[in-house]
C-alpha positions as CSV (number, residue, x, y, z in Angstrom):
1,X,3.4,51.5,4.5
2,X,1.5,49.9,1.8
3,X,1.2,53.0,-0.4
4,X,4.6,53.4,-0.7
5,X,4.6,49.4,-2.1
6,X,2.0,50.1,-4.7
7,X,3.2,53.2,-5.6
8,X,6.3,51.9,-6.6
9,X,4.7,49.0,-8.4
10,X,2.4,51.5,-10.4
11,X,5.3,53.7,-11.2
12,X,8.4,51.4,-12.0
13,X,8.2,51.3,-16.6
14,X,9.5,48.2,-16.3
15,X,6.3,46.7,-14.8
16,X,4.2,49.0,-16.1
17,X,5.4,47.3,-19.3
18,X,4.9,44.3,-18.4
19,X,1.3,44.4,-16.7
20,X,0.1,46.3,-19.7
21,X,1.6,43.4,-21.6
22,X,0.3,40.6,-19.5
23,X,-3.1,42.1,-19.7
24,X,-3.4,42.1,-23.5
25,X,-1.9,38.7,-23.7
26,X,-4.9,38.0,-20.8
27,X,-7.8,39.3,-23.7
28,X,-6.1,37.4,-26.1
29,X,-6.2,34.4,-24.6
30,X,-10.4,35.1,-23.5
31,X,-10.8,35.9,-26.7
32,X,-9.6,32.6,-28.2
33,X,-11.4,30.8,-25.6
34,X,-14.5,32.6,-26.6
35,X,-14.1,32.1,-30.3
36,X,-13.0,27.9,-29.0
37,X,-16.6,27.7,-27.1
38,X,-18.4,29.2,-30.3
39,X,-16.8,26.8,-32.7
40,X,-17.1,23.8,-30.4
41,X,-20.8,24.7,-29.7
42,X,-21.7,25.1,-33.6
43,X,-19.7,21.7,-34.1
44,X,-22.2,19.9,-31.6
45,X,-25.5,21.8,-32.2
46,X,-25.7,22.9,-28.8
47,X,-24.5,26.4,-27.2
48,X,-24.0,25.4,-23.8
49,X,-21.5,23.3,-24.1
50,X,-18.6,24.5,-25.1
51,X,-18.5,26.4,-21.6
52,X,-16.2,23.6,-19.8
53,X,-13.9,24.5,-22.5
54,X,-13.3,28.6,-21.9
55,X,-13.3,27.4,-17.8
56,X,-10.3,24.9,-18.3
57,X,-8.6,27.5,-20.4
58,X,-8.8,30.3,-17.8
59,X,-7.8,28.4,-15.0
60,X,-4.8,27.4,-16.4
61,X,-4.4,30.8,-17.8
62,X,-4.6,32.3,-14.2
63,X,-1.8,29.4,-12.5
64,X,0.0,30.8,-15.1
65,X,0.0,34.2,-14.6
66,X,-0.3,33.7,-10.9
67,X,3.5,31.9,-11.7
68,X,4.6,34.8,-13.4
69,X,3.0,38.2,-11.7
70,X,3.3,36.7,-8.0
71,X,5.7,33.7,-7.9
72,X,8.5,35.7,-10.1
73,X,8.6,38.8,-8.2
74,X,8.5,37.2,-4.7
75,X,10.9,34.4,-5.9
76,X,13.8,37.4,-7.5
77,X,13.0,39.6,-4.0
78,X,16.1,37.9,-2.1
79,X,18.7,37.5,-5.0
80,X,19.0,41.3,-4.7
81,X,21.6,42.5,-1.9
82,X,19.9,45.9,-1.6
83,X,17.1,44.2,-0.1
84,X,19.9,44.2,3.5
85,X,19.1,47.8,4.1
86,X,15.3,46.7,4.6
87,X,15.8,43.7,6.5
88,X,17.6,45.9,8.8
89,X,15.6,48.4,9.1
90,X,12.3,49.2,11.4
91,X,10.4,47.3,8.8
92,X,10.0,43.6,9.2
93,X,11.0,41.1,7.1
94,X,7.2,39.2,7.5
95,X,5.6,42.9,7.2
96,X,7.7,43.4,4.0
97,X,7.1,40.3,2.5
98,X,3.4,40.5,2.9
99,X,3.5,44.0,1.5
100,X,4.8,42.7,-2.0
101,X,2.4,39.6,-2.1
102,X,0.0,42.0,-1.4
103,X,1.1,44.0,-4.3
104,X,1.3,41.0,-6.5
105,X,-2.2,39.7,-5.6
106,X,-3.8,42.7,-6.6
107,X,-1.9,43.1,-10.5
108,X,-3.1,39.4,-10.3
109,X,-6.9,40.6,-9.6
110,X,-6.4,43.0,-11.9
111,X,-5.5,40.8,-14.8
112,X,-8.2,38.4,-14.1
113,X,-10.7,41.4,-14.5
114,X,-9.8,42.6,-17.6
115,X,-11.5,39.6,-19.0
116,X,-15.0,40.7,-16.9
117,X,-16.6,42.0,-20.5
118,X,-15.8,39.4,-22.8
119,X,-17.0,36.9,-20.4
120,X,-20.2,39.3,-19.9
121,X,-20.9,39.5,-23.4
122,X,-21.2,35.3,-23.8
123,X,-24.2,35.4,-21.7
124,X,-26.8,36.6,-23.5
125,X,-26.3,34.7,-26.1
126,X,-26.4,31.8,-24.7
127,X,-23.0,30.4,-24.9
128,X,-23.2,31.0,-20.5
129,X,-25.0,31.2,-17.5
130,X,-24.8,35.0,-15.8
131,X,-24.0,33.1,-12.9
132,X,-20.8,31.0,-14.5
133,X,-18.4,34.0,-14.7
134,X,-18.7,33.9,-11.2
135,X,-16.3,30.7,-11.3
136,X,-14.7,31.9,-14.5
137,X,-13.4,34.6,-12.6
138,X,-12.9,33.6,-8.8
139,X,-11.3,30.1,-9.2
140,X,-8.4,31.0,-11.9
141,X,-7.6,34.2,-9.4
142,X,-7.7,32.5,-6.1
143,X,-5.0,29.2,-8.2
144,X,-3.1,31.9,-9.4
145,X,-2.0,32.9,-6.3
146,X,-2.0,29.5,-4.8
147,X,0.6,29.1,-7.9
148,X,2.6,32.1,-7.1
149,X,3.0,31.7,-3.6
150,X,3.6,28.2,-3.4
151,X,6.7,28.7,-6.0
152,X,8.0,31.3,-3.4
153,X,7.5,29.2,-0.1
154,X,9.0,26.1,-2.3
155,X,12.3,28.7,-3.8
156,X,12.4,29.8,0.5
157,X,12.9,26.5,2.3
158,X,16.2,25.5,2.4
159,X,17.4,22.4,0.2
160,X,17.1,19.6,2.5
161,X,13.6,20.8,2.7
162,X,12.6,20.8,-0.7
163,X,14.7,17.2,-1.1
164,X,12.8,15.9,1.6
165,X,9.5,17.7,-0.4
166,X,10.3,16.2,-3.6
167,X,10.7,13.0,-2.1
168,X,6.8,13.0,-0.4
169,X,5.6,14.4,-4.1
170,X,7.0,11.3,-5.4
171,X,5.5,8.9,-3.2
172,X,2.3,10.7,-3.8
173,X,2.3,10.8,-7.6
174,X,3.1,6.8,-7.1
175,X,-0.2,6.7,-5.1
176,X,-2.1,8.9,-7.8
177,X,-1.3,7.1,-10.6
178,X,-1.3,3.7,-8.5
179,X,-5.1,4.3,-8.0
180,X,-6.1,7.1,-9.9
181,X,-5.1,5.2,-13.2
182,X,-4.4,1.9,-12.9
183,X,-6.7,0.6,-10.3
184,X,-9.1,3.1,-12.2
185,X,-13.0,1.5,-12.1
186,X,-12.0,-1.5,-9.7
187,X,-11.5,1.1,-7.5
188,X,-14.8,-0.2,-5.3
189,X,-13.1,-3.9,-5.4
190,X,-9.8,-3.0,-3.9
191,X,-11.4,-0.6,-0.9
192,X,-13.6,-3.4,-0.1
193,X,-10.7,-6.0,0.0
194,X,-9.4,-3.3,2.9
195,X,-12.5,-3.1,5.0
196,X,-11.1,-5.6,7.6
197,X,-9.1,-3.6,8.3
198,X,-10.4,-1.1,10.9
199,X,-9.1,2.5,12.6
200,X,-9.0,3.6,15.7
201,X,-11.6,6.0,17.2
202,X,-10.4,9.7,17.1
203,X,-12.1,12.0,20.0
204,X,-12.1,15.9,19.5
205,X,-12.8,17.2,22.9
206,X,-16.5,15.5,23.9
207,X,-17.0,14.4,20.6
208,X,-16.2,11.3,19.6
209,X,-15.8,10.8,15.7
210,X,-17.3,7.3,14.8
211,X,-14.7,4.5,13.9
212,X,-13.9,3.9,10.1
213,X,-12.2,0.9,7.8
214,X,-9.0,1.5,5.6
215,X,-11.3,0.8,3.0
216,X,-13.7,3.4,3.4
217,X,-10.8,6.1,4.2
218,X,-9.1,4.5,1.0
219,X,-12.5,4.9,-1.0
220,X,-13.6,8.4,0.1
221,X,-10.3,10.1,0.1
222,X,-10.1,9.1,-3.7
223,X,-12.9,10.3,-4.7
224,X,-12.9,13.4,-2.5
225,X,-9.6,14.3,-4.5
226,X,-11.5,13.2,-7.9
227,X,-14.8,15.1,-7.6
228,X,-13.1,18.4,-5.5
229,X,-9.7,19.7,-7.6
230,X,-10.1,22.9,-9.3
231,X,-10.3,21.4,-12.9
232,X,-13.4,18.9,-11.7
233,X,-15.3,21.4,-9.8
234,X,-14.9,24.0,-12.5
235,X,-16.5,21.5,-15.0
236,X,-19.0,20.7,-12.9
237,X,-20.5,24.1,-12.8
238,X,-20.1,24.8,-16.1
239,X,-21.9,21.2,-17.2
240,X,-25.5,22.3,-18.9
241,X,-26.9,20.1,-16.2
242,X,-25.5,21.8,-13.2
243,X,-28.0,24.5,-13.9
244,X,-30.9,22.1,-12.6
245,X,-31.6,23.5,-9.4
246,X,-30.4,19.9,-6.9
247,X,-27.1,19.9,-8.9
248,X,-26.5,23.5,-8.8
249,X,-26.5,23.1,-5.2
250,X,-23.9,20.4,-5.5
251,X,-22.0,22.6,-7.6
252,X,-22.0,25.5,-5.6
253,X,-21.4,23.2,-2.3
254,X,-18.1,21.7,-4.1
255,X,-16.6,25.4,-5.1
256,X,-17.3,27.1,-1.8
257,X,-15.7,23.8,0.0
258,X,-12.9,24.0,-2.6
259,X,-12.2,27.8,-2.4
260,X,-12.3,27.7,1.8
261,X,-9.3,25.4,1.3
262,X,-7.9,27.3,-1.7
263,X,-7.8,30.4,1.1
264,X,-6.8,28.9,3.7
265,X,-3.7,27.7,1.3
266,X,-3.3,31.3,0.8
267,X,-3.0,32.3,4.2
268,X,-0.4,29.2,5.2
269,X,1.8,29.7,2.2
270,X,2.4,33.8,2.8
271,X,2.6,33.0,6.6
272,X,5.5,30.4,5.8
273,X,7.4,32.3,3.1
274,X,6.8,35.6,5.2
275,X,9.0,33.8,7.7
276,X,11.1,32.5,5.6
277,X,12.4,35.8,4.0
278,X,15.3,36.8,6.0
279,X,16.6,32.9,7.0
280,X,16.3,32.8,2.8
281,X,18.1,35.6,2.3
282,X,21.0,35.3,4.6
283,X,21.3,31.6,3.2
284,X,21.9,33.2,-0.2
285,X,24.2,35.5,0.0
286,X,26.2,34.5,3.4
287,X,26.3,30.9,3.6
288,X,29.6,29.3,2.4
289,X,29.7,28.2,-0.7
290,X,30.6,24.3,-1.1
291,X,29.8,21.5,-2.9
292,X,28.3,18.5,-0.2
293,X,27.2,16.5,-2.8
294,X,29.8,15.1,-4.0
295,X,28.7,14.5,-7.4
296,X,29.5,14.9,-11.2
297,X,29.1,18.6,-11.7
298,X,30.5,18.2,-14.9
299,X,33.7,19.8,-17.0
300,X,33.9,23.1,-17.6
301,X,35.6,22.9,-20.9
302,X,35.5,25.3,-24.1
303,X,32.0,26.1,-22.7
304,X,32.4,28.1,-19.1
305,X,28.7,30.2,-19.8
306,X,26.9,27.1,-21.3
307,X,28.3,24.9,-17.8
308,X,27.4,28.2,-15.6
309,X,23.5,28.6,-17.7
310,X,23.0,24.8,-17.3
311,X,24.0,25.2,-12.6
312,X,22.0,27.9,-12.6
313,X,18.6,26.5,-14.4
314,X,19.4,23.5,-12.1
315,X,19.1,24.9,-9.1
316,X,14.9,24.7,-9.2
317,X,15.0,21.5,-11.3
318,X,11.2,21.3,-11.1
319,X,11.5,17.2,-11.2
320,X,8.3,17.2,-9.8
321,X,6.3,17.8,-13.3
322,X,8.6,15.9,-14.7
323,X,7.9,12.8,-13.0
324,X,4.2,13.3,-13.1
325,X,4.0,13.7,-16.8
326,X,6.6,10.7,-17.5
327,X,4.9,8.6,-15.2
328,X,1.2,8.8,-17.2
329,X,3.4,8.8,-20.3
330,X,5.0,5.7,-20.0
331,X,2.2,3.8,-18.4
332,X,-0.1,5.0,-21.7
333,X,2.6,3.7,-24.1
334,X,3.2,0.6,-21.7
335,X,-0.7,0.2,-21.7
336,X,-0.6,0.8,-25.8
337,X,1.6,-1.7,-26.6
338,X,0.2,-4.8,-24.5
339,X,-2.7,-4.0,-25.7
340,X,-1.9,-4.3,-29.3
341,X,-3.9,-5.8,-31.9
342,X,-0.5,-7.6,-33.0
343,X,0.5,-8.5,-29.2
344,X,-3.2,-9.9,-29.0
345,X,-1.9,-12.0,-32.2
346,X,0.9,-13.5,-31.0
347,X,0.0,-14.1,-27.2
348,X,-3.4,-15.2,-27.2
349,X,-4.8,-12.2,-25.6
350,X,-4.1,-8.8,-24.0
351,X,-0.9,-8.6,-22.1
352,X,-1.8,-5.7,-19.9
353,X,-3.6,-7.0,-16.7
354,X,-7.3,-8.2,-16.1
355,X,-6.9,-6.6,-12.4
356,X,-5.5,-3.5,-13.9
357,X,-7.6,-0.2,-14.7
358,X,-8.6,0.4,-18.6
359,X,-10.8,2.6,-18.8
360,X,-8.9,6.2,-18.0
361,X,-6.7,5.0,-20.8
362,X,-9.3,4.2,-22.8
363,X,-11.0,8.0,-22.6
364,X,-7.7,9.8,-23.2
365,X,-7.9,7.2,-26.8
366,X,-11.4,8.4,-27.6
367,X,-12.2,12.2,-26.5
368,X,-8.7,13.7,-25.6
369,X,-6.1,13.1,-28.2
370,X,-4.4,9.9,-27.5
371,X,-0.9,9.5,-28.6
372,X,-0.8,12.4,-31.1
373,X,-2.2,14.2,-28.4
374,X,-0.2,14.1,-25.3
375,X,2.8,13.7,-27.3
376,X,2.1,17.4,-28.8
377,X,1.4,18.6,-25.5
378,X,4.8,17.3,-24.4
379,X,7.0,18.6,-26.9
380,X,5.0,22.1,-26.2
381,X,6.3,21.7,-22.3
382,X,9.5,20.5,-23.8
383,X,9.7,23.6,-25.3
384,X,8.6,26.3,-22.6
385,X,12.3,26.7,-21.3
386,X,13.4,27.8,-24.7
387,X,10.8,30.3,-25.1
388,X,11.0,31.7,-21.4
389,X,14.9,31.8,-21.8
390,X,15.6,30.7,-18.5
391,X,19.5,30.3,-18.4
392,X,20.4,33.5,-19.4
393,X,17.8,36.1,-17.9
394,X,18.1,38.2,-15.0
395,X,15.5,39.0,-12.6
396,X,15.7,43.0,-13.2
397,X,17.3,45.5,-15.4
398,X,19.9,46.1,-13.0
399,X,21.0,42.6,-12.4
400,X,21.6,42.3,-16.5
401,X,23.5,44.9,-16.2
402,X,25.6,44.0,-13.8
403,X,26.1,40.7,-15.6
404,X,26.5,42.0,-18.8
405,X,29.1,44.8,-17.8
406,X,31.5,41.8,-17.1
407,X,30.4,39.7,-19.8
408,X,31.0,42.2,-22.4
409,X,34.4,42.8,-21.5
410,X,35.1,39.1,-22.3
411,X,36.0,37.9,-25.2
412,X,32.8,36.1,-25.4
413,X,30.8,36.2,-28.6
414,X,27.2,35.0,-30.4
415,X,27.7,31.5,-30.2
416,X,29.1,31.4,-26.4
417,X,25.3,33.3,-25.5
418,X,23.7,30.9,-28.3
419,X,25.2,27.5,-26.9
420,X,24.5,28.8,-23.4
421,X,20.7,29.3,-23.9
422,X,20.5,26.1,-25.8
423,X,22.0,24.1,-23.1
424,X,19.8,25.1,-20.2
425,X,16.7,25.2,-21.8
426,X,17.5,21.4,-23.3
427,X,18.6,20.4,-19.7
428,X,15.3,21.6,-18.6
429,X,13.1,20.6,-21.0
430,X,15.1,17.4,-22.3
431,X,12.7,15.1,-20.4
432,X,9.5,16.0,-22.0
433,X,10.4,15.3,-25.1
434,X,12.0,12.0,-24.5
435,X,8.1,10.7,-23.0
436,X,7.1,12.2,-26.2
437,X,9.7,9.7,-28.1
438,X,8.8,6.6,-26.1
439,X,4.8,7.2,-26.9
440,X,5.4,7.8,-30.8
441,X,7.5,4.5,-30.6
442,X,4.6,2.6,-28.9
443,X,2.5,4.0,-31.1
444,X,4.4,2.8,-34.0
445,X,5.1,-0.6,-32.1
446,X,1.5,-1.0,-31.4
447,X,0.8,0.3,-35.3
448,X,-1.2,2.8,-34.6
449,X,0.8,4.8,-36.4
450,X,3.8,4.2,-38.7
451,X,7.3,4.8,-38.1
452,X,7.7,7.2,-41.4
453,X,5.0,9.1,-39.1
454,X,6.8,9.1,-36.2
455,X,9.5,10.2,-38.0
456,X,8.0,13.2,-39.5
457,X,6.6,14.0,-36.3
458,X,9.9,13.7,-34.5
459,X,11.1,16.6,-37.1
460,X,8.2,18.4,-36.7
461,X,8.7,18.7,-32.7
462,X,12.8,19.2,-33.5
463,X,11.4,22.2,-35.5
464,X,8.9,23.7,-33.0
465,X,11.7,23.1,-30.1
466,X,14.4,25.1,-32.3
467,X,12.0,28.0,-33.8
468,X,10.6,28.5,-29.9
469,X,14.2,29.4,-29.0
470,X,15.4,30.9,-31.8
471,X,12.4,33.2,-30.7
472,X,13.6,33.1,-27.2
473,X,17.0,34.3,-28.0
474,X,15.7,36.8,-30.0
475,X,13.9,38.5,-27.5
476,X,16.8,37.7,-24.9
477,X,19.7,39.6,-26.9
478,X,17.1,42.5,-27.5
479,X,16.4,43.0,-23.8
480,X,12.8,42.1,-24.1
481,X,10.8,40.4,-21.4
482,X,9.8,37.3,-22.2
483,X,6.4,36.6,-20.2
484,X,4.5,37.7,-23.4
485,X,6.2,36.1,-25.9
486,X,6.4,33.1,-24.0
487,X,2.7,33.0,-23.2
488,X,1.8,33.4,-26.7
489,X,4.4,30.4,-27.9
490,X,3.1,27.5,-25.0
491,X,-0.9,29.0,-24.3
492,X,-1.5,30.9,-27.3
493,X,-0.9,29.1,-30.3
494,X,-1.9,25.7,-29.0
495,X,-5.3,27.3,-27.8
496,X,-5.5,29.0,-31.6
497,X,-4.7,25.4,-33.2
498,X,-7.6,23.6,-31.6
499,X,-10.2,26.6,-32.4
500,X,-8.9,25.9,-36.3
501,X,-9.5,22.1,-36.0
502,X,-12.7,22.8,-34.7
503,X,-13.8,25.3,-36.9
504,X,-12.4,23.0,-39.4
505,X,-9.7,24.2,-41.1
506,X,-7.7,21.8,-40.5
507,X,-5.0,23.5,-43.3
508,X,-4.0,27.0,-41.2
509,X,-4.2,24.3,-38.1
510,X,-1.7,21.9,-39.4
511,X,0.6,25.3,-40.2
512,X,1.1,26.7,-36.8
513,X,4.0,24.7,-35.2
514,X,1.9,22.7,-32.4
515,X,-0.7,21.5,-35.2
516,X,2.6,20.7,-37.6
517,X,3.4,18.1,-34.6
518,X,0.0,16.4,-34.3
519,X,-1.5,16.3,-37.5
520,X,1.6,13.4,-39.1
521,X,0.3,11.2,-36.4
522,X,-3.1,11.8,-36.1
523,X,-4.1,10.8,-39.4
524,X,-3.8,13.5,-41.8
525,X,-3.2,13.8,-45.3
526,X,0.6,15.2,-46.0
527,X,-1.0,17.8,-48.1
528,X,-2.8,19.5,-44.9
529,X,0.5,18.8,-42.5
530,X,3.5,19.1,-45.2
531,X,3.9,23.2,-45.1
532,X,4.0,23.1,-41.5
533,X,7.4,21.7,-40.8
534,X,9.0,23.6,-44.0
535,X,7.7,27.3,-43.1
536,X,8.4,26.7,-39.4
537,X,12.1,25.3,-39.6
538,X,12.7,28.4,-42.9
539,X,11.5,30.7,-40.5
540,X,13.9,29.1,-38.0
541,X,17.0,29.0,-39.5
542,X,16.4,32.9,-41.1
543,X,15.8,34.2,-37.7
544,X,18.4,32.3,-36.2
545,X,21.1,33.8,-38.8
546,X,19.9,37.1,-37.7
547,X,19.8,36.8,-34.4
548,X,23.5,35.8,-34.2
549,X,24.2,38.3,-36.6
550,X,22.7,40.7,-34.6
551,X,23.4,39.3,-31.2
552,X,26.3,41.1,-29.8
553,X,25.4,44.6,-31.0
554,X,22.4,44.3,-29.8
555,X,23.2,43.4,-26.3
556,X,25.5,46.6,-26.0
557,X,22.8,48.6,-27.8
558,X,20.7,47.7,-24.7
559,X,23.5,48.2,-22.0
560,X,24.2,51.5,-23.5
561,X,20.6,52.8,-22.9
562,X,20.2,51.1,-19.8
563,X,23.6,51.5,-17.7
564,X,23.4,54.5,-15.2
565,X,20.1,55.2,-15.4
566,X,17.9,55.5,-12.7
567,X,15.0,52.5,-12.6
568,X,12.3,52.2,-10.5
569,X,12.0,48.7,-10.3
């Protein structure tokens, strides 16, 4: 049965295509992390330690691609109705579903492998341990496919479900930054005000687990999430330290713990979507369709594809992220502005608490960006659903041309597709960018930065938002996938604009779109930063002339070649 499954997989062009694509986009991305750890090493005199750098890249490099080779498939396997015939058949739905994660894990090891001999390469000269692609390797794989498969049990549970889920990630990213950030280094003063407070004893069979305080449960389930995620174990290892032989054992004690867990995720996640297949499925396609909500779904107007584009990218709203990266946002700029040299002025003193954590805000100022920082990275996020094309794109080629055999015969044109893709990629990414506003306006409020650089930066990010999905809608009306283009536009040019800063040349950083929204509001001199914006938003409204120009033929050029014929998808 499984031949048949990877047969398919290694035959279909369309993922042929798209593996062979992912995989270069994969060296790419290695190889800017190698050239990242070189130019960071030279910076600080030191080889080793640039290493933490290349292992944060590839792990979020491999949740990515876990997302996109595992997640995508598994999550477009029920939209299809020709999936019926196997549900019905002798094959089971669990036995099926395991079959394509099986499928998926495997392009996913694949992928990860094809960066084996650049990584093998760094070692000898010094910029790794042999020992370090170990980790390099195994922990972006085995995240990957924690990625993937949790976006398919998530897309398989019915709505209530993932309400009722969203809900619990709420309260817990309340509880995160609660004590994570704010209570931050009086961490050890609020789990000793809850020792009096003491737990029952638990008994497991004959054994009889000795009796703990709140405080201690509070203390040590902190720091057990602190010191075990992925990102902290992975740095760990790769610290020039960990190579001493007490901590190495620590290091290799925290990523066998961590990748136990990380497979025992595995096996839960593909267990529960496995049984959720067919209860998925039928809910799809046979459940009636009403609206219980009773909400504002909005007029349909002059617009009917824009309203349909903005229900459909709706439906996995991904609020979740969202709320994580508001929440840290707004607390920093909160934090920013009490603790202004001009609030400090006119109060006496510091308006942000005595009782309240400083130091993790304090860290992100110093060694990871601060305001110009995090705001970049937000606009980037902002910015992923205009790349990635979300609204419009269909999950193979024979869904599109379903959907564009009765969209052709309408008499919509350019700017119906055009104002569709806008609107659901600003519905999804809308958020983002409005933390990114609030923190350039503490910034400016706190005078850090001035509002004629907020301003420039604010056009800067309105440019890298419209030339990302004038790009997007390029590649949409010319049938092209988007994972590599995408990849390249949110992982790739970031990752190329911080090797430039720290090779120091700061002038080609400042040019590529990310760098044209940091460097206003970091500091630089308009000379560096001032081509940016202009060549990014040129480029922007050229392409974006030719694309709707070119828009219509194109999607009938590509329903031409592609209706009737026979793909193995």
């Amino acid at each position: 049965m499984l031949r048949s499954f990877f047969a398919l997989a290694a035959q279909s062009p369309t993922r042929q295509r798209a593996f062979r694509q992912l995989v270069f986009t994969h060296l790419l991305i290695v190889l800017g992390g190698a050239i990242a750890v070189q130019a960071y090493a030279a910076s600080v005199g030191f080889r080793g330690a640039g290493a933490t750098i290349l292992g944060h890249v590839l792990l979020i490099t491999g949740i990515v691609e876990g997302a996109m080779v595992i997640g995508w498939r598994l999550t477009q396997l029920p939209k299809s109705q020709a999936l019926e015939f196997l549900l019905v058949s002798p094959l089971h739905p669990p036995r099926l579903f395991l079959a394509e994660a099986l499928v998926g894990i495997t392009r996913l090891a694949s992928v990860t492998l094809a960066g084996l001999p650049a990584l093998i390469l760094l070692a000898p000269d010094g910029y790794l341990d042999q020992v370090d692609i170990i980790p390099l390797l195994l922990m972006p794989f085995t995240w990957g496919c924690i990625t993937g498969l949790g976006l398919t049990a998530w897309a398989y549970e019915p709505r209530r479900v993932r309400r009722g889920f969203e809900r619990v990630m709420l309260l817990g990213i309340g509880l995160y930054l609660g004590v994570g950030v704010v209570v931050a280094e009086n961490l050890r003063q609020v789990s000793d005000g809850l020792r009096g407070v003491e737990l029952p004893e638990f008994s497991v069979g004959n054994v009889t687990l000795p009796s703990l305080n709140l405080g201690q449960v509070f203390f040590f389930g902190f720091e057990a999430f602190h010191f075990y995620n992925p990102f902290a174990v992975m740095e760990y290892w790769l610290m020039p330290f960990a190579m001493l032989k007490p901590n190495m054992q620590m290091a290799l004690n925290r990523m066998v713990g961590l990748e136990i867990a990380a497979l025992a995720a595995v096996i839960l996640l593909m267990a529960r979507a496995a049984h959720r297949l067919k209860g998925h499925f039928h809910e799809r396609h046979y459940r009636p369709i009403a609206d219980k909500s009773n909400g504002n779904r909005g007029a349909i107007g002059d617009w009917p594809l824009s309203w349909w584009a903005v229900r459909r990218v709706t439906e996995y709203s991904g609020r979740v992220n969202l709320w994580l990266a508001g929440s840290f946002g707004c607390l920093f700029a909160f934090y920013i502005v009490a603790d202004a040299p001009l609030v400090r002025d006119l109060t006496g003193g510091s308006l942000w608490p005595n009782w309240l954590g400083r130091k993790v805000f304090e860290i992100f100022e110093e060694k990871m960006g601060g305001v110009p920082g995090l705001a970049t990275a937000l606009v980037v996020l902002a910015a992923v659903p205009a790349a990635f094309q979300y609204g419009l794109w269909d999950s193979s080629t024979q869904d599109r041309c379903r959907r564009l055999e009765l969209l052709l015969m309408t008499e919509l044109g350019p700017q119906d597709y055009w104002s569709a893709a806008a609107a659901a990629a600003w519905r999804r990414g809308r958020g983002y960018f409005f933390v990114a506003l609030i923190l350039w306006l503490a910034g400016a409020v706190a005078g850090k930065i001035t509002f004629a650089q907020m301003t420039v930066a604010l056009a800067s990010g309105v440019v890298l938002w419209g030339l990302y999905f004038t790009l997007g809608f390029r590649a949409f009306s010319r049938g092209i996938l988007a994972n590599r283009l995408g990849l390249l536009l949110t992982l790739g040019l970031p990752l190329l604009t911080f090797i430039l800063y720290k090779a120091n040349w700061p002038f080609l950083a400042n040019a590529i779109p990310p760098g044209s929204v940091y460097a206003p509001v970091a500091g630089s001199p308009p000379i560096y930063w001032l081509a940016g914006p202009l060549i990014g938003g040129l480029v922007m409204l050229v392409l974006a002339r030719f694309a709707l120009a070119r828009c219509d033929a194109e999607l009938r050029l590509w329903y031409d070649r592609h209706h009737g014929m026979k793909v193995m998808d």
